[in-house]
DOZA-449651 format. One record per atom (N, C-alpha, C, O, CB): chain; atom name; x, y, z. Coordinates in steps of 0.02 Angstrom, whole numbers. Glycine has a CB too. Example, Ala and Ser with C-alpha at 12.3 -4.5 7.8 and 13.67 -1.06 7.14 Angstrom:
residues 2
mol,atom,X,Y,Z
A,N,660,-284,390
A,CA,615,-225,390
A,C,660,-165,390
A,O,712,-166,423
A,CB,565,-224,452
A,N,642,-112,354
A,CA,684,-53,357
A,C,645,2,394
A,O,670,57,402
A,CB,704,-30,286
end
This chain:
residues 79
mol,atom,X,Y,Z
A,N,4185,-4326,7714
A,CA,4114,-4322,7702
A,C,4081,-4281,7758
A,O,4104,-4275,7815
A,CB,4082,-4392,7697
A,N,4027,-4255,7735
A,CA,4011,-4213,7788
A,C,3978,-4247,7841
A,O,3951,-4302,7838
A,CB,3972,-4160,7767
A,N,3985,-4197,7905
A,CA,3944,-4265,7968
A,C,3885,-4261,7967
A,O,3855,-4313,7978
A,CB,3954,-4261,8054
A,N,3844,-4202,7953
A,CA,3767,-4199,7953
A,C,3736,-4239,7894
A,O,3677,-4254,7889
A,CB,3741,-4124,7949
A,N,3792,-4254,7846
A,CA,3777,-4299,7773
A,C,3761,-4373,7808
A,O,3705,-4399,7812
A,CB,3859,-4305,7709
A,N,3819,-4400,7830
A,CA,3814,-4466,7872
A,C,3751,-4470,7923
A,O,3713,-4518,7918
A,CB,3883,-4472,7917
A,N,3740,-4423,7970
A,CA,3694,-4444,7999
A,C,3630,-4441,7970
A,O,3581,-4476,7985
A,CB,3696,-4421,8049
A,N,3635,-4387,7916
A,CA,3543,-4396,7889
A,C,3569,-4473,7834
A,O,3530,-4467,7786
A,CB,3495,-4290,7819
A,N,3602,-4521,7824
A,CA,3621,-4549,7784
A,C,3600,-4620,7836
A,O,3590,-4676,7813
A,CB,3693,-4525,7756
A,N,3599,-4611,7875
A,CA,3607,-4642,7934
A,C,3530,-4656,7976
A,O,3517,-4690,8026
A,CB,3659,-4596,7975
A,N,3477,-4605,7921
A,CA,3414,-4600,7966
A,C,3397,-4550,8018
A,O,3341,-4526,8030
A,CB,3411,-4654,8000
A,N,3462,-4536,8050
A,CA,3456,-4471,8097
A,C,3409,-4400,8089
A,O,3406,-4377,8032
A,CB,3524,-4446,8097
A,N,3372,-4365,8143
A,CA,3339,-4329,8136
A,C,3395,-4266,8114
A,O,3428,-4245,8162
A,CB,3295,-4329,8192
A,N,3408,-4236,8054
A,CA,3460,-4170,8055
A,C,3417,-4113,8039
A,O,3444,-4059,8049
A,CB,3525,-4174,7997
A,N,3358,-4110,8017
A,CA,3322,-4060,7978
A,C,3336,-3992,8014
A,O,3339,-3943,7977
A,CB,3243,-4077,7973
A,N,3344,-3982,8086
A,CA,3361,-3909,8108
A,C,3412,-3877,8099
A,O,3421,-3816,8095
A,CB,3359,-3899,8162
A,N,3461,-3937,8096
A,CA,3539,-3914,8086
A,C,3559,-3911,8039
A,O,3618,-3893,8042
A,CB,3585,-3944,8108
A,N,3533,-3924,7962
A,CA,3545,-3906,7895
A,C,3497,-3852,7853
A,O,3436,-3845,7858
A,CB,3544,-3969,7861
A,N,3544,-3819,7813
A,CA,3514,-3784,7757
A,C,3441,-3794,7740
A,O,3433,-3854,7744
A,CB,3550,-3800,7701
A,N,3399,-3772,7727
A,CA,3312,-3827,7713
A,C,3338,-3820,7634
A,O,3301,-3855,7600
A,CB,3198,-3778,7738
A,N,3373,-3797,7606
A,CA,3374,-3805,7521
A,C,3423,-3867,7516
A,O,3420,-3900,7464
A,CB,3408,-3727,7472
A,N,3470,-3887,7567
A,CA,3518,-3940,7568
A,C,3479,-4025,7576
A,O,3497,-4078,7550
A,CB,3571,-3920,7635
A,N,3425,-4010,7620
A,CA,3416,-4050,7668
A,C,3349,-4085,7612
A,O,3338,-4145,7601
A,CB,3401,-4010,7754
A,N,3311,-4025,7585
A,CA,3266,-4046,7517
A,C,3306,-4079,7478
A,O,3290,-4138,7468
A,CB,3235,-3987,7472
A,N,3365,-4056,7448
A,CA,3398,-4096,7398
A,C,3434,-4179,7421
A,O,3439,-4227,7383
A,CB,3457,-4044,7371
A,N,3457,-4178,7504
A,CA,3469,-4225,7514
A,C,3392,-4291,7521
A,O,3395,-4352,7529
A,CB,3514,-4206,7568
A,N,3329,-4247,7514
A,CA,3296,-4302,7525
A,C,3259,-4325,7452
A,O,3216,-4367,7440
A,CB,3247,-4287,7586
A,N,3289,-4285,7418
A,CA,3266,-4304,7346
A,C,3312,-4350,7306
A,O,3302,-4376,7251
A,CB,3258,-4241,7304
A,N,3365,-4353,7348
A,CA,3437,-4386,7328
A,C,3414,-4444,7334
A,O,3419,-4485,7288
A,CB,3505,-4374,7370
A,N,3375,-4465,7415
A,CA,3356,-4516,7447
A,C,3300,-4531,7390
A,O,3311,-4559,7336
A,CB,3335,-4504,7525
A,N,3247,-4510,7411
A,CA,3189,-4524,7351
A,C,3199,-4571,7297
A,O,3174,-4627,7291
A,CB,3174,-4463,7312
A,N,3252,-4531,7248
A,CA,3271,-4589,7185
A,C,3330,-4615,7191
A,O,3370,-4613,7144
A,CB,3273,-4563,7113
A,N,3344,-4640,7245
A,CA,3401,-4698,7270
A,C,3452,-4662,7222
A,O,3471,-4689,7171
A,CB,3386,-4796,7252
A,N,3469,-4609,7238
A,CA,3532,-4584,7193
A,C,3602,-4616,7238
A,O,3612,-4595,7295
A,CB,3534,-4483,7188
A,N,3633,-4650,7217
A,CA,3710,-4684,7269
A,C,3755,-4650,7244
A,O,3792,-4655,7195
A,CB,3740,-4771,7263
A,N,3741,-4586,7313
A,CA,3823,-4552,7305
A,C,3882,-4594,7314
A,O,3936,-4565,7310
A,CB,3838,-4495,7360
A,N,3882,-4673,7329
A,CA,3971,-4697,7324
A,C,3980,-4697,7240
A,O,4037,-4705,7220
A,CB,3993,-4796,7364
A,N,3945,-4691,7206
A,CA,3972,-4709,7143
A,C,3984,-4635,7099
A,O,3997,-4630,7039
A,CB,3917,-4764,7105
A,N,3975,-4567,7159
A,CA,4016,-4506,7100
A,C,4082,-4521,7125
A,O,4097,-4515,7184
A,CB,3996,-4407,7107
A,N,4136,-4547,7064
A,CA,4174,-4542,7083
A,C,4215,-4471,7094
A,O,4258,-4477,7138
A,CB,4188,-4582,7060
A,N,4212,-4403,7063
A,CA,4248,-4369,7073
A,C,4209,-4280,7062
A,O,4178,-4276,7009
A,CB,4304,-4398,7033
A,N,4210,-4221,7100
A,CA,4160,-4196,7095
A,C,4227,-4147,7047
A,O,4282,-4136,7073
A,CB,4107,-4176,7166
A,N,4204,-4116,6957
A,CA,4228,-4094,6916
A,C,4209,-4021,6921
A,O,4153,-4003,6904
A,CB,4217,-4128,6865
A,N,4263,-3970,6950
A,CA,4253,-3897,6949
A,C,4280,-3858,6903
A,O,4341,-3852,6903
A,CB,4272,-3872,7000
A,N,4248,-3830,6866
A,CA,4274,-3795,6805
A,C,4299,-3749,6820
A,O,4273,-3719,6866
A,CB,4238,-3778,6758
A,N,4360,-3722,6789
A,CA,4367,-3646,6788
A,C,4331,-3604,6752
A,O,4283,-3619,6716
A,CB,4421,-3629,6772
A,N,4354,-3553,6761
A,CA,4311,-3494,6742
A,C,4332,-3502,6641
A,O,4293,-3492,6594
A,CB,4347,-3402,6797
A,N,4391,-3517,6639
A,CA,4404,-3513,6564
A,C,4390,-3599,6542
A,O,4381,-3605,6482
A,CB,4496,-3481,6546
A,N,4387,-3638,6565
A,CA,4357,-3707,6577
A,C,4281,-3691,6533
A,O,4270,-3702,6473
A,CB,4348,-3729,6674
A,N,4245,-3666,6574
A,CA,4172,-3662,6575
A,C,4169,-3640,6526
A,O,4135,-3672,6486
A,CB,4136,-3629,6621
A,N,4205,-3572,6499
A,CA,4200,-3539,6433
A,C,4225,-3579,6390
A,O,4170,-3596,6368
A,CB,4233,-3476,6426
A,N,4256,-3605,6363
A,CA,4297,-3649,6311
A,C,4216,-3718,6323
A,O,4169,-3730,6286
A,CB,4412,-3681,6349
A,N,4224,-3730,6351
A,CA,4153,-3780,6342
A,C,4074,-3751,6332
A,O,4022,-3773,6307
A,CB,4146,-3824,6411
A,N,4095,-3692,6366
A,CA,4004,-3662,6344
A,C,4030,-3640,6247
A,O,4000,-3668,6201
A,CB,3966,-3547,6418
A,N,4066,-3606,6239
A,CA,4101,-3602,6156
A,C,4092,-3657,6111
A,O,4066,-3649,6055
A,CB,4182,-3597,6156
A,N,4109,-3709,6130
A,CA,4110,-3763,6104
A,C,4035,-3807,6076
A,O,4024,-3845,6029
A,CB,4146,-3793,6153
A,N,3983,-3774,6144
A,CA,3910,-3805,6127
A,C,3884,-3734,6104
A,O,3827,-3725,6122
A,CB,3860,-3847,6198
A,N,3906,-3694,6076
A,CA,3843,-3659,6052
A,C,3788,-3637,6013
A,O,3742,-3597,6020
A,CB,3847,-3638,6053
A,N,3808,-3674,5972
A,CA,3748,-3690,5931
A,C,3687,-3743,5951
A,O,3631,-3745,5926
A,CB,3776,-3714,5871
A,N,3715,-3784,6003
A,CA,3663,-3841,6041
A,C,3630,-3772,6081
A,O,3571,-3759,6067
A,CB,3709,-3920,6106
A,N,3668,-3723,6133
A,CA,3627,-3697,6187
A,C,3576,-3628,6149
A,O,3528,-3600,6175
A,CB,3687,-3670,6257
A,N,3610,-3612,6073
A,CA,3563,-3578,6047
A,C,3495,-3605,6016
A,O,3444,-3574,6005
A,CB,3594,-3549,6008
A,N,3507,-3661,6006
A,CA,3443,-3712,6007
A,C,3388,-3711,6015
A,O,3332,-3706,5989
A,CB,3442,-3749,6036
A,N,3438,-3722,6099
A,CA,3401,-3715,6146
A,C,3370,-3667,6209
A,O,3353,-3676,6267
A,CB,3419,-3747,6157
A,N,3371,-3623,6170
A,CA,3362,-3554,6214
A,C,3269,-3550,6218
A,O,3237,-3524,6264
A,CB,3406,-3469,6163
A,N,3241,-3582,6157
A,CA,3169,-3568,6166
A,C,3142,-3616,6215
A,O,3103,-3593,6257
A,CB,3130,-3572,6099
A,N,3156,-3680,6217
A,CA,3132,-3706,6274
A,C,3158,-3686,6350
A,O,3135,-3716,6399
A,CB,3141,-3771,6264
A,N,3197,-3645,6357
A,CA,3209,-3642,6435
A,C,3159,-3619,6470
A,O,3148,-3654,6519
A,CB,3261,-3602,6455
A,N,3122,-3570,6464
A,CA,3080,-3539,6495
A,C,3029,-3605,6519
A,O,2997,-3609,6572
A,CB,3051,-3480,6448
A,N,3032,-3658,6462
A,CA,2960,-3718,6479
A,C,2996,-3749,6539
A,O,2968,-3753,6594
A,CB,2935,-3794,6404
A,N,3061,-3771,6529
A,CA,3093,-3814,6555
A,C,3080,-3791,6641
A,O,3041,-3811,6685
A,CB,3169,-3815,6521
A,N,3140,-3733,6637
A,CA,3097,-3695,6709
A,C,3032,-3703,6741
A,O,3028,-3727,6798
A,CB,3086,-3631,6700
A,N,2976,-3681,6702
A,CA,2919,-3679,6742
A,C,2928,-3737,6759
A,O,2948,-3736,6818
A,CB,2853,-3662,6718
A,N,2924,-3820,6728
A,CA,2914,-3875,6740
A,C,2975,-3866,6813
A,O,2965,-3858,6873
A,CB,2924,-3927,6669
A,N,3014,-3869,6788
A,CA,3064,-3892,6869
A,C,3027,-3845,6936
A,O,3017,-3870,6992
A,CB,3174,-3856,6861
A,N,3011,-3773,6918
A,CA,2981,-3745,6984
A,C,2929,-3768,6983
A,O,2907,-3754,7039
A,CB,2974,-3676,6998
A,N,2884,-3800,6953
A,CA,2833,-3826,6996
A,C,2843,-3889,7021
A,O,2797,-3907,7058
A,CB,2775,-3827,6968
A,N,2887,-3929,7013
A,CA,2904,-4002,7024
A,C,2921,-3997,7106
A,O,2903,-4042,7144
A,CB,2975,-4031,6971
A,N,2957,-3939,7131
A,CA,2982,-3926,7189
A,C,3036,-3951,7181
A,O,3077,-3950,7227
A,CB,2952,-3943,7241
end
């Protein structure tokens, strides 16, 4: 686990020594009590992985192509 993870986990001041896009997400993690002990396993796709599953939904992501643009704005303004 990472050590700057533990100590901001820990309360520790880390904000200079991390990423500010890391350090936002770790405090949004905090925010809604997200408990990283319970991911159990972090799932990396391959490149032909990703394709065989993006294939598989496409008629869901053609769907859904008109709402993205809403979806977006909403998340960039959320911060």
């Amino acid at each position: 686990m990472n050590v700057y993870w533990q100590r901001f986990f820990k309360g520790e001041e880390i904000e200079e020594q991390v990423n500010p896009i890391i350090y936002d997400s770790w405090q949004r993690s905090m925010k809604y009590n997200v408990n990283h002990s319970k991911i159990s396993q972090n799932l990396i796709l391959t490149t032909s992985q990703l394709r065989e599953l993006s294939d598989s939904n496409e008629d869901l992501i053609k769907a859904s192509e008109s709402v993205w643009p809403l979806i977006f704005q909403r998340l960039g303004s959320s911060n």
